[in-house]
C-alpha positions as CSV (number, residue, x, y, z in Angstrom):
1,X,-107.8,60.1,56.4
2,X,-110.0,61.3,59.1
3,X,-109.7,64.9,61.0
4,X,-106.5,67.4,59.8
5,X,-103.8,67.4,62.3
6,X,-100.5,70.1,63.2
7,X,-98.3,70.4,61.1
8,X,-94.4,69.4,61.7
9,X,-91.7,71.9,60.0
10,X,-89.5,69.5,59.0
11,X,-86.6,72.0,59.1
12,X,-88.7,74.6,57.3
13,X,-89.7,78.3,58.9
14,X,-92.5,78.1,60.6
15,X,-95.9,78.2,58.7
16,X,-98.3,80.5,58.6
17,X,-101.9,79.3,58.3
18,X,-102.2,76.5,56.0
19,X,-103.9,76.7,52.5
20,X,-106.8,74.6,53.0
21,X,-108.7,73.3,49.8
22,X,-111.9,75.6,50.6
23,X,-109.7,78.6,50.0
24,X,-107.7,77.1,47.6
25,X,-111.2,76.4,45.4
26,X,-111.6,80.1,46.1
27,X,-108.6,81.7,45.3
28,X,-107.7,83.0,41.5
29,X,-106.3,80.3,39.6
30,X,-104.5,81.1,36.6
31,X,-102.5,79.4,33.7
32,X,-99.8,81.3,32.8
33,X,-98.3,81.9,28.8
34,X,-94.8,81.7,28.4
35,X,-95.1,85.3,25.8
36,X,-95.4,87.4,27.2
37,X,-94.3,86.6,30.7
38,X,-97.0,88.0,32.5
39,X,-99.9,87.2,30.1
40,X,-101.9,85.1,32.4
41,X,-105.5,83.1,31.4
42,X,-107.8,82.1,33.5
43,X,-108.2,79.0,34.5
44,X,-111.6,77.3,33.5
45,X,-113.8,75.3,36.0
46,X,-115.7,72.8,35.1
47,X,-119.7,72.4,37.2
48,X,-119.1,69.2,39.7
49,X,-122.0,66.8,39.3
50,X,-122.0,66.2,42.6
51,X,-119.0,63.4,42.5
52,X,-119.2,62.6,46.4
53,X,-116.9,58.7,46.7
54,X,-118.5,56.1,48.5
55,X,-114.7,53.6,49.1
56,X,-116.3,50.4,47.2
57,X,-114.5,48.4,44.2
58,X,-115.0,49.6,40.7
59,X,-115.4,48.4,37.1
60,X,-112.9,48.0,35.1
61,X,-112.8,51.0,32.6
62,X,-115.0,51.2,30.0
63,X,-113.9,52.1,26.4
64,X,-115.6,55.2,24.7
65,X,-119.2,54.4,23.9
66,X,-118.7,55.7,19.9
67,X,-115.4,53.3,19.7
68,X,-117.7,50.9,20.7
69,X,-120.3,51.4,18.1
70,X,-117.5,51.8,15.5
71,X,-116.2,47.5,16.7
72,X,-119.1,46.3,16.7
73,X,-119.7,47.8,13.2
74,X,-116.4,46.2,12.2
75,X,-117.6,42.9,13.9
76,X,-120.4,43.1,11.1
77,X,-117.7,43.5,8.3
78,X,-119.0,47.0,7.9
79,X,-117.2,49.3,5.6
80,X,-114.5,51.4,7.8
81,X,-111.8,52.8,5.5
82,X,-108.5,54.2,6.8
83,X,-107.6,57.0,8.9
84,X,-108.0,60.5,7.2
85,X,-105.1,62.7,6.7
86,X,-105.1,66.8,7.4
87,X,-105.8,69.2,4.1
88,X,-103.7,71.9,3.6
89,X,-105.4,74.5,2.1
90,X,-106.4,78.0,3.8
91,X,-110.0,77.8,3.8
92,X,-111.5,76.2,6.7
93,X,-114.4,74.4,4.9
94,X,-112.0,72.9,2.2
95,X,-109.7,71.7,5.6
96,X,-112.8,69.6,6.8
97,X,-113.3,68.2,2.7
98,X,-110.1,66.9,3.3
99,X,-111.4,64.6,5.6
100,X,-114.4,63.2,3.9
101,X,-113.0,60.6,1.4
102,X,-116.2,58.8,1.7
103,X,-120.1,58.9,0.6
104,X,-123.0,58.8,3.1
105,X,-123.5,55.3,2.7
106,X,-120.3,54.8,4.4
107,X,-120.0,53.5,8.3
108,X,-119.9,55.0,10.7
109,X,-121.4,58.6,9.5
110,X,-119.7,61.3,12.0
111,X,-120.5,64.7,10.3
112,X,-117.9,67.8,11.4
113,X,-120.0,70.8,12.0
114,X,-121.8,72.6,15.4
115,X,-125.4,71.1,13.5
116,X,-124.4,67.6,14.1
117,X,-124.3,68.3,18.0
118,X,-127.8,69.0,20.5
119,X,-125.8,71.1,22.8
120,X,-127.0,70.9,27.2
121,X,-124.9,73.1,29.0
122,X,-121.7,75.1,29.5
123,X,-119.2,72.8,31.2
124,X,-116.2,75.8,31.7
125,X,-114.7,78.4,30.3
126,X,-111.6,80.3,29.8
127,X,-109.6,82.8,28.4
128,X,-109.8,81.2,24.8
129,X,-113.3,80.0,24.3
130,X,-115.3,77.4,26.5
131,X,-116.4,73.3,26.3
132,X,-120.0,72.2,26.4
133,X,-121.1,68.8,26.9
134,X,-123.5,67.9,23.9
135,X,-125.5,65.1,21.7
136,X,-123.8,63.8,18.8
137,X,-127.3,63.1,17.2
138,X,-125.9,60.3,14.6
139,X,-124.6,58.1,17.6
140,X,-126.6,59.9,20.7
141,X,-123.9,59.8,22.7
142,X,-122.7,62.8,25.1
143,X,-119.4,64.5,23.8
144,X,-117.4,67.3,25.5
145,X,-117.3,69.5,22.2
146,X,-114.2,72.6,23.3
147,X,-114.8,75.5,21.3
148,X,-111.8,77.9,21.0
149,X,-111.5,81.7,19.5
150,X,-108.9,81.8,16.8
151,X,-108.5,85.6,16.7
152,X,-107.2,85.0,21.1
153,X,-104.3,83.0,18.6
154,X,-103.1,84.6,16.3
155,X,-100.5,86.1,18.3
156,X,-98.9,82.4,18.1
157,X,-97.0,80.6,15.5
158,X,-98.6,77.9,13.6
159,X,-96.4,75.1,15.7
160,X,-97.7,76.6,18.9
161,X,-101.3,76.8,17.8
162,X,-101.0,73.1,16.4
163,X,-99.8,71.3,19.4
164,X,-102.6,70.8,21.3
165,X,-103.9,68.8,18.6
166,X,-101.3,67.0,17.8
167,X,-100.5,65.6,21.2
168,X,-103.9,64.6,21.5
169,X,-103.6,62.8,18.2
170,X,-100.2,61.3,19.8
171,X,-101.7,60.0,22.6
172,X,-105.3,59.0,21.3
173,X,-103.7,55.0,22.1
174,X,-103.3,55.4,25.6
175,X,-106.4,55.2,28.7
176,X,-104.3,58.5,30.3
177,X,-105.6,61.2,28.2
178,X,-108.6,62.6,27.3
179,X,-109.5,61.3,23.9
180,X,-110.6,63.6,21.0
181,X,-113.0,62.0,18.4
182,X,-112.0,64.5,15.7
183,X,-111.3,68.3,15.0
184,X,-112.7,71.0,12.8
185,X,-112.6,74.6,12.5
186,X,-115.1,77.4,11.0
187,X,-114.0,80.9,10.3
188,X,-113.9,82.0,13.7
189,X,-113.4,79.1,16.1
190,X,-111.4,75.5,16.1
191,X,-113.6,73.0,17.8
192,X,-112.4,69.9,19.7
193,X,-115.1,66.8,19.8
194,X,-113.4,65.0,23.1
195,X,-115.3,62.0,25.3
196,X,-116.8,63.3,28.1
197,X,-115.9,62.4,31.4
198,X,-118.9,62.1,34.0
199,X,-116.6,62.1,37.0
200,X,-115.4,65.6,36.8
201,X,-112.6,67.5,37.3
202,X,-110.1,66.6,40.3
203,X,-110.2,70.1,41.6
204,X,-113.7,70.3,42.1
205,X,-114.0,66.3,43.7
206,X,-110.8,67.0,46.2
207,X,-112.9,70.2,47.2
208,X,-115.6,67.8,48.7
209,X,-114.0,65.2,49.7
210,X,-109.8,66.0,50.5
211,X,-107.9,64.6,52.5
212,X,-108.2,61.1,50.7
213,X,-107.7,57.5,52.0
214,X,-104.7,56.3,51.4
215,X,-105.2,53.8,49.1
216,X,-107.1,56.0,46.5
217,X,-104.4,58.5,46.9
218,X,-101.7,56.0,46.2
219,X,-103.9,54.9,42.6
220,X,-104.1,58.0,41.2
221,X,-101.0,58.7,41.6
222,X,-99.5,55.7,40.2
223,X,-102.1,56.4,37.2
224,X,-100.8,60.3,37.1
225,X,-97.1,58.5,37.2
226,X,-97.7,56.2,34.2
227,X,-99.4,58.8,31.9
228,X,-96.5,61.4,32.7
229,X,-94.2,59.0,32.0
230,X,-96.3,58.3,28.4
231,X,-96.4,61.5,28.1
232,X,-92.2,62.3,28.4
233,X,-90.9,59.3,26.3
234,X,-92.6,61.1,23.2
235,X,-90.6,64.3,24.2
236,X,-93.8,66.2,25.3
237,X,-94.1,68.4,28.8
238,X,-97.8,69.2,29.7
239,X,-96.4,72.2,31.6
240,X,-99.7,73.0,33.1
241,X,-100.5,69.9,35.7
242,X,-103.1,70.6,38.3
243,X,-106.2,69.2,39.8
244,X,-108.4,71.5,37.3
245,X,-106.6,69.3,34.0
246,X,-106.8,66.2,36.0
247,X,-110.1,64.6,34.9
248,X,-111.9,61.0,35.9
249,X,-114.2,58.8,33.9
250,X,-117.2,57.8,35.1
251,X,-115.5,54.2,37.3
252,X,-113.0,56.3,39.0
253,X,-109.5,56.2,36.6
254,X,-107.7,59.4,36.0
255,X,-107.2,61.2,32.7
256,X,-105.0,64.1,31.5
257,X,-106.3,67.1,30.0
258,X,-105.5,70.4,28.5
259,X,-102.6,70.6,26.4
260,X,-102.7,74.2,25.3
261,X,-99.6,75.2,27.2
262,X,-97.7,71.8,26.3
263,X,-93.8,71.6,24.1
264,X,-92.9,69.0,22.3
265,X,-89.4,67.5,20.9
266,X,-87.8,67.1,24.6
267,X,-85.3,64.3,24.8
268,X,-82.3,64.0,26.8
269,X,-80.3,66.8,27.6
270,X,-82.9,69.1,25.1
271,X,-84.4,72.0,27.8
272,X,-86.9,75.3,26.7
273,X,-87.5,78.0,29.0
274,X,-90.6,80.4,29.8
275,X,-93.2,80.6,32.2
276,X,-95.9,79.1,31.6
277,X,-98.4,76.9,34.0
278,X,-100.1,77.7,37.3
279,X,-97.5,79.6,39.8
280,X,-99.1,77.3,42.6
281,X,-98.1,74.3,40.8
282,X,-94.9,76.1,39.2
283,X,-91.4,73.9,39.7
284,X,-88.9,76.5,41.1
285,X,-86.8,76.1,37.8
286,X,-89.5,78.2,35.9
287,X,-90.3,80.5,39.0
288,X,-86.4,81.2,38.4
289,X,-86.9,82.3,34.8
290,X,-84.2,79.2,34.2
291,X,-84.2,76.5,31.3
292,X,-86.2,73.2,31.9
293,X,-87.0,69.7,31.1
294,X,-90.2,66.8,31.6
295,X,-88.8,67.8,35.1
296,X,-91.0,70.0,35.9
297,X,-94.0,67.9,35.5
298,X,-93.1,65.9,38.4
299,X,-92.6,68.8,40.6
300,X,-96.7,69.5,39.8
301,X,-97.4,65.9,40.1
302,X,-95.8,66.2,43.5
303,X,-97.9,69.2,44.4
304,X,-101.5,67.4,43.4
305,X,-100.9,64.2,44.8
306,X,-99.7,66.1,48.2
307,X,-102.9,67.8,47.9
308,X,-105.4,64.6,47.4
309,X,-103.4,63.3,50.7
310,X,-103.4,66.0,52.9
311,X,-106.3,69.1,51.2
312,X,-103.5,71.2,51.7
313,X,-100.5,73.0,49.8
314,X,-97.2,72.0,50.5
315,X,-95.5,75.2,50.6
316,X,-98.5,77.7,51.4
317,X,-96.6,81.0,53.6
318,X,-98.9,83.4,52.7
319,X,-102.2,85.4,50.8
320,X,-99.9,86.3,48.2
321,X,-98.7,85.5,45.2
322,X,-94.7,87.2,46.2
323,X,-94.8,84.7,49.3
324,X,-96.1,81.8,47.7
325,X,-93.5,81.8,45.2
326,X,-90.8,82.5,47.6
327,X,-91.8,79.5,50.0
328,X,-91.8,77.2,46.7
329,X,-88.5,78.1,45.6
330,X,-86.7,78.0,49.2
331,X,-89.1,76.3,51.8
332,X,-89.4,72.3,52.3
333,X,-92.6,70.7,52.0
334,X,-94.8,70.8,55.5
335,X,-96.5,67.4,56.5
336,X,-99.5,66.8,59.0
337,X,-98.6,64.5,61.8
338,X,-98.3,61.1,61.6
339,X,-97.7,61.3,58.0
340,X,-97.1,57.6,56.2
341,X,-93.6,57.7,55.8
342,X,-93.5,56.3,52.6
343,X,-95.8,59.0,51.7
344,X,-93.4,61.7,52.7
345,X,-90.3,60.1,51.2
346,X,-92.5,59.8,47.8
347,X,-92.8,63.8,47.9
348,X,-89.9,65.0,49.2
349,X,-88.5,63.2,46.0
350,X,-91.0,64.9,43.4
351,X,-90.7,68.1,45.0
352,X,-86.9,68.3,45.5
353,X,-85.4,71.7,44.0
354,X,-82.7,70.3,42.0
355,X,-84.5,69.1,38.4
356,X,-82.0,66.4,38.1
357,X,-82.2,65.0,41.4
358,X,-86.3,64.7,41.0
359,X,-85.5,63.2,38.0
360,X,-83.3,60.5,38.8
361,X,-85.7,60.1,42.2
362,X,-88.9,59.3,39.7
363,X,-86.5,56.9,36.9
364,X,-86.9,54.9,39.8
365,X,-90.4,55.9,41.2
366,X,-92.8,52.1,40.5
367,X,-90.0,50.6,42.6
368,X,-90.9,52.7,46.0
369,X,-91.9,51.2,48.9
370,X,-95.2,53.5,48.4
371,X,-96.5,51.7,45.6
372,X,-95.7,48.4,46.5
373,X,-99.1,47.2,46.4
374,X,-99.6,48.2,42.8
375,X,-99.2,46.3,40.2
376,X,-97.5,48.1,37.3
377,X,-98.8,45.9,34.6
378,X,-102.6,46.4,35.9
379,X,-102.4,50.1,35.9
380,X,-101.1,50.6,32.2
381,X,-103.6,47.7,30.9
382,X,-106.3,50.2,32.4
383,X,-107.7,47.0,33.8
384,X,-107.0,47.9,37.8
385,X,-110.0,48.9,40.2
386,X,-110.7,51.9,41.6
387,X,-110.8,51.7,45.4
388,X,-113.6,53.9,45.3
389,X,-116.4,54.6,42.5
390,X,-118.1,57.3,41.4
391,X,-121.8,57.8,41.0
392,X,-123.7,57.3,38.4
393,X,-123.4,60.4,36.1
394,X,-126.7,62.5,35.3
395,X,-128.2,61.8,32.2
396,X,-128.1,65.2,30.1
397,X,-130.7,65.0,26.9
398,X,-134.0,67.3,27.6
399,X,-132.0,70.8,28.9
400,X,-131.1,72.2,25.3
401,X,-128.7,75.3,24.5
402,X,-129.3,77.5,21.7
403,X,-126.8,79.9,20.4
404,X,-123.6,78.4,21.9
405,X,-121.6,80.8,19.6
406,X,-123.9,84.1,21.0
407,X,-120.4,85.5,22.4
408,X,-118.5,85.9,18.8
409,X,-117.0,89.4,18.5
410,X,-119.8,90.0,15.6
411,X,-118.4,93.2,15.1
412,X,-114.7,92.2,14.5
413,X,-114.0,92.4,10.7
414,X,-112.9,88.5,9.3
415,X,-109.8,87.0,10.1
416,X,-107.2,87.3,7.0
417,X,-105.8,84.9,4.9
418,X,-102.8,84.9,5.9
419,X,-104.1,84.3,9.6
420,X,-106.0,81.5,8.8
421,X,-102.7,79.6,7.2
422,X,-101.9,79.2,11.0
423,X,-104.8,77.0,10.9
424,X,-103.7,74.8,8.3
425,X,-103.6,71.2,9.3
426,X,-105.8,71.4,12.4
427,X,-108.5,68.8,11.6
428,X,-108.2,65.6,12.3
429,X,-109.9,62.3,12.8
430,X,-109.4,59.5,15.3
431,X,-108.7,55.9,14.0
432,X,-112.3,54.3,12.6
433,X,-113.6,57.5,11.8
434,X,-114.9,58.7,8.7
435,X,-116.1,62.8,7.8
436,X,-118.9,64.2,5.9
437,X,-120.1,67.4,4.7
């Protein structure tokens, strides 16, 4: 992309300085709850392990190293049994017997519980808990294990505190989202085994190395495009896109995270309403307090892939929060110079402020000029390169953590039974895997 150059206004006020991504990586980034409207968490962010892209072809992507194990076990005609279902009783240990349905002497052997895990270090935290990469010691392969406090929950109804799990269990079948091995919970705490992903967070890699080429631009947008779209024909907004829950595997492809913030059952005309998401990444419907639809994602999609192109904001007016929001709802985006113009007609039509114009823009969206060197079918097949790679991700197995739970509130009195029927239902196993005590 080479050197940053002036910006044109393209109709717009004039801008004041531009948000660059050095003070964007600086400044507070929060995800906002839709109850109450103000209620804001902060954002988590994950250590970068040094992810700088040297713009040479990739691998194909690989498929998670404990699905591997669990073919090649089925190659051998070993014993697999079906997919477990969720128990519905209160107690949390009875909720993980649910799941067993086996002996030990079936394959393969994944046991639900923080001793089954040799835990290396704190990956990020947040408001509700925090996710550390770890051991599984029956496989010995590196899992992000997310930890999160049930009493910061209770506050929510049980469909609310169930949907992150269930949309990871509704899109465990596609390469677009992170994958979660399996779910448990203990008195205090649910806990999310998920693959880890080497290449980091998106935040974090377009802090070293924004503006982008081009080309990788274009890819991981069309990947973004294609797990959105996944995403929206099973009725589900994310609600929180941004570079922090945009993830990459260790070859270079892009993965969704973070689904604490997502609704489900939105079809056709269906719309809910709330804040809730970053106010940087914020469509001008919900900044508006108005009601909404998968809309919205594409206005965020429009912000990030803006970002990878350019290291800048679109819509950046000010320090504060008052002017940011205001240049959002009214301002049009603000392009370098000699901006592709493909480029610019592909954002101008995610960012539009009219919901259903941006949404008729993107039912149309593979066909763009922009993309015309992608090829559609490659992308969803996951079996498109990368035009860059990653390097090879550090090897975490001597640095040991003890006492990953040291920050319970030790001193807070159990949680009730009738709190923990909101956990009902939360565990879960992925296809091929089987749970002990």
């Amino acid at each position: 992309m080479g050197d940053k150059a002036d910006d044109e206004s393209s109709g717009s006020p004039k801008a004041e300085p531009e948000l660059n991504m050095e003070s964007l990586r600086k400044r507070k980034r929060e995800s906002i709850e839709e109850v109450p409207k103000k209620r804001r968490i902060k954002a988590s962010e994950d250590e970068n392990d040094g992810t700088n892209q040297s713009i040479i072809k990739a691998s194909k992507r690989p498929g998670s190293p404990i699905q591997e194990i669990i073919e090649s076990k089925r190659k051998r005609g070993e014993a697999m049994g079906d997919k477990a279902d969720d128990g519905s009783s209160v107690s949390p240990k009875d909720d993980t017997e649910q799941l067993s349905g086996t002996t030990p002497a079936e394959s393969p052997i994944i046991v639900t519980g923080l001793e089954s895990f040799t835990f290396h270090k704190m990956l990020g935290e947040g408001g509700y808990g925090k996710v550390m990469l770890a051991t599984h010691q029956a496989t010995q392969q590196q899992v992000a294990v997310k930890m999160v406090k049930k009493r910061r929950l209770l506050h929510k109804s049980r469909d609310k505190i169930l949907i992150e799990r269930q949309v990871l269990e509704m899109t465990r079948k596609s390469p677009f989202f992170t994958q979660a091995f399996s779910t448990f919970q203990s008195q205090d705490y649910l806990f999310y085994v998920m693959e880890y992903l080497s290449g980091g967070d998106l935040h974090s890699i377009m802090s070293n190395n924004a503006p982008f080429p081009i080309a990788a631009t274009r890819f991981l947008a069309a990947e973004l495009i294609c797990g959105l779209q996944y995403l929206h024909s099973r009725g589900i907004i994310h609600r929180d896109i941004k570079p922090e829950n945009i993830l990459l595997d260790s070859t270079g492809h892009l993965k969704i995270a973070d689904f604490g913030l997502a609704v489900m059952n939105i079809f056709g005309d269906t719309k809910t309403s709330g804040w809730a998401g970053t106010q940087v990444y914020m469509a001008p419907e919900i900044l508006q307090d108005k009601p909404y639809n998968t809309a919205v994602d594409w206005f965020s999609a429009g912000v990030v892939i803006y970002e990878m192109a350019t290291g800048r904001h679109p819509f950046y007016q000010g320090k504060t929060d008052e002017t940011t929001i205001k240049a959002i709802i009214d301002n049009d985006p603000v392009f370098p110079r000699k901006m592709d113009p493909q480029f610019k007609a592909i954002i101008y039509g995610l960012l539009d402020k009219d919901p259903e114009s941006r949404q008729k823009f993107v039912d149309n969206i593979r066909d763009h000029p922009f993309f015309m060197e992608i090829n559609w079918t490659d992308i969803e097949e996951a079996t498109a390169c990368p035009p860059f790679q990653l390097p090879p991700p550090p090897v975490m197995t001597s640095d040991t953590m003890k006492d990953v739970l040291s920050f319970t509130e030790t001193n807070n009195p159990q949680i009730a039974e009738t709190g923990q029927k909101l956990f009902c239902g939360f565990t879960f196993a992925n296809d091929g895997w089987k749970v002990i005590k």
